[in-house]
C-alpha positions in Angstrom: 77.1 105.2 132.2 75.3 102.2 133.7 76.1 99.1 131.8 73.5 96.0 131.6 75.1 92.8 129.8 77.1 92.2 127.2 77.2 95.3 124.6 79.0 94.9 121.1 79.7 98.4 119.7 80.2 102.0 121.4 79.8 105.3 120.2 82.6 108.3 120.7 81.3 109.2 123.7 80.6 106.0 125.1 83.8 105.2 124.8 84.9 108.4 127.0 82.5 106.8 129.7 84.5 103.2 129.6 87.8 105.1 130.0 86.2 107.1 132.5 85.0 104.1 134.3 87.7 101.5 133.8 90.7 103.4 133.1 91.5 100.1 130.4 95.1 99.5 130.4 96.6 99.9 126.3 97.5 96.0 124.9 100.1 96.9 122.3 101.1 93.2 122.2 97.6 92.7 120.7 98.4 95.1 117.8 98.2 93.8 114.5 100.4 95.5 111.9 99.2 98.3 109.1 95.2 98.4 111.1 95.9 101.6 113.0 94.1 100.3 115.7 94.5 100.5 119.7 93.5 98.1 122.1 92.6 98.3 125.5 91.6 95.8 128.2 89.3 96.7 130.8 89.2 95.1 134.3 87.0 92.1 133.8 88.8 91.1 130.9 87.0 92.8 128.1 88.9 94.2 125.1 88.2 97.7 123.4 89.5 99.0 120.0 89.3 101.5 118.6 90.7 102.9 115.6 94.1 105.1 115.7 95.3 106.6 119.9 92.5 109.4 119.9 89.4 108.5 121.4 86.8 107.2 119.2 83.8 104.6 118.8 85.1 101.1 119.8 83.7 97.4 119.2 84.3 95.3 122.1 85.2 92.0 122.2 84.5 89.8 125.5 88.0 88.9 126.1 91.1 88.4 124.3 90.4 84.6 123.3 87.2 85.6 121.3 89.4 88.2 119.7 91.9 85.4 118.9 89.5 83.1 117.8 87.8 85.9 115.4 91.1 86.6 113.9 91.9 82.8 113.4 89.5 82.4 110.8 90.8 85.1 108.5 92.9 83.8 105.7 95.2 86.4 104.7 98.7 86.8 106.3 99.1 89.3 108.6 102.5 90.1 107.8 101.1 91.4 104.0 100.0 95.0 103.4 96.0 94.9 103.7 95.4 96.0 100.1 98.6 93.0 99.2 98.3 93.1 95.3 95.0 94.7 95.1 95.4 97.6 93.3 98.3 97.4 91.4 97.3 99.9 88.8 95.5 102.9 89.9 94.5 104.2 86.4 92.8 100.8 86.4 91.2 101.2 89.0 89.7 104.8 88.6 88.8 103.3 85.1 87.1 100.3 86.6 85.3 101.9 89.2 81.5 101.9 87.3 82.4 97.9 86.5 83.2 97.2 90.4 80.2 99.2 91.1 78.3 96.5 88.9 79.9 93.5 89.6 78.4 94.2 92.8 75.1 94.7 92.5 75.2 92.0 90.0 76.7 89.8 93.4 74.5 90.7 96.0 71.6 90.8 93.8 70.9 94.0 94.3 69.0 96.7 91.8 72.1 98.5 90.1 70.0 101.9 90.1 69.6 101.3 93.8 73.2 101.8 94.6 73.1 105.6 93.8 76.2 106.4 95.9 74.6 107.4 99.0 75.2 106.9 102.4 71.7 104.8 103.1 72.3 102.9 100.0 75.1 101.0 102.4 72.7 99.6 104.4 70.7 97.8 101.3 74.4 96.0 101.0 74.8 95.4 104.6 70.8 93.6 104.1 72.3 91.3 100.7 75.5 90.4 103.3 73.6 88.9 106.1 71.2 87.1 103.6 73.9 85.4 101.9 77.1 85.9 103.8 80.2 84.5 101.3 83.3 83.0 102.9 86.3 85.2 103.9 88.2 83.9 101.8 85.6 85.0 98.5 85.0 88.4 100.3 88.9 89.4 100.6 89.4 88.3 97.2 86.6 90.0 95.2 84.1 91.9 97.3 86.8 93.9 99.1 87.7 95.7 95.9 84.1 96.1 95.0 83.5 97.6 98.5 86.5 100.0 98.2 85.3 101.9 94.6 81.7 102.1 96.2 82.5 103.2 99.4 84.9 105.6 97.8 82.3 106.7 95.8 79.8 107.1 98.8 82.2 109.4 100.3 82.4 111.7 97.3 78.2 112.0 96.9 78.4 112.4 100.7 81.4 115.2 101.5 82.6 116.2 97.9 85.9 115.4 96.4 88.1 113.0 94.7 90.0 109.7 94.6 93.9 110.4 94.9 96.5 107.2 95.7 99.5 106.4 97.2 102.1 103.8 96.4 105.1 102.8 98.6 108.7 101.8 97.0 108.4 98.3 98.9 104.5 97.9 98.5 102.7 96.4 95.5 99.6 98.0 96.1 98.3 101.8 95.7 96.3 103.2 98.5 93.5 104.6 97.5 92.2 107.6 99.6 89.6 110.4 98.9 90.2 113.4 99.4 87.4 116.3 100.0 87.2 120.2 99.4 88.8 121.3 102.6 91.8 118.7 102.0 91.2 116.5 104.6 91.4 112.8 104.2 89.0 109.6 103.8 90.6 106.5 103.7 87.9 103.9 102.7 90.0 100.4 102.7 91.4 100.5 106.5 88.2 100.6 108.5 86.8 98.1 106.3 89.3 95.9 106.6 89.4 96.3 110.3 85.6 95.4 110.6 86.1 91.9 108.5 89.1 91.3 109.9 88.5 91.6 113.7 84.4 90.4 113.8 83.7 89.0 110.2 80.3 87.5 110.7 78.6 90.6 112.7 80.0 93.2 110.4 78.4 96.4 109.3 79.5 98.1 106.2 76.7 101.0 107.2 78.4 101.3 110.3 81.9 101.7 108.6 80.9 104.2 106.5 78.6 106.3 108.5 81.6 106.4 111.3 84.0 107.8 108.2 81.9 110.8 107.3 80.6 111.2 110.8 84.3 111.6 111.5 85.0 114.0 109.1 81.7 116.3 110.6 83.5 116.5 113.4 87.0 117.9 112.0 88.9 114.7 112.3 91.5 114.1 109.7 93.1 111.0 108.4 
């Protein structure tokens, strides 16, 4: 693989070509707690991640101080869960799921009978995000939810199946997962976390939740 300048995100198999390449050495001092992701710096400084310690599609990061800057300008504590309190009721949340659904269209202005659940009705809220991009702080209190019950429901049009949640004794929050026919596992709050968290002002929702189903076409569970 020939690279020419400075290159953002990488598919699967461009990531096999990097570690091919640059045989990146693993930075587990950069880990951040509850992400599941790995981090790898390459030779001229560069950082990889990529999400769990099988090889996947990365985002890359020019070196570790624009990854430290990035994460500098997120408000929540890292030492929380990444759902904290956010779903602290999952009958509530399966009930609410329609009202999230319309709370954000209603937000980014968006035709509510345009977000019919499917995979390139993302991108129309990826397009509403870059127009009018809110502040951290208003995404990870409101529009995080939101995103969860739609991308949740994405990943039920798009591979079948249902919501199901976990809750730890020391954790406030369920998990929310879906599961689809053949028992594997979608988890739709980690990746998207990951994306706002690490690169907040470049993120792609589309991205996040083509990668989860594109993952599951190719066998690989949760």
């Amino acid at each position: 693989m020939k690279e020419s300048g400075f290159k953002r995100t990488y598919s699967k198999n461009e990531v096999v070509e990097l570690f091919k390449l640059y045989n990146p050495k693993k930075r587990g001092d950069l880990n951040v707690p509850d992400l599941g992701m790995s981090y790898y710096e390459l030779p001229d400084g560069r950082i990889l991640i990529i999400i769990g310690d099988k090889i996947s599609s990365g985002r890359m990061y020019k070196s570790v101080a624009e990854l430290n800057k990035i994460r500098n300008k997120v408000p929540a504590k890292r030492s929380e869960h990444i759902l904290s309190n956010l779903i602290p009721d999952d009958k509530k949340f399966l009930a609410s799921v329609n009202l999230y659904i319309d709370s954000l269209a209603d937000k980014l202005k968006i035709p509510r009978e345009k977000l019919d659940r499917s995979l390139k009705s993302v991108r129309l809220i990826d397009t509403a995000y870059k127009k009018a991009l809110p502040s951290q702080a208003v995404f990870f209190k409101k529009d995080y939810l939101y995103l969860i019950a739609y991308l949740g429901e994405v990943y039920k049009h798009e591979k079948g199946g249902e919501w199901f949640f976990e809750k730890y004794e020391d954790e406030e929050s369920y998990e929310p997962y879906i599961k689809i026919a053949n028992g594997r596992i979608i988890n739709p709050f980690r990746d998207l976390f990951k994306d706002c968290y690490e690169n907040y002002e470049e993120m792609s929702i589309y991205d996040v939740a083509d990668f989860a189903v594109s993952d599951f076409r190719l066998g690989v569970s949760k």
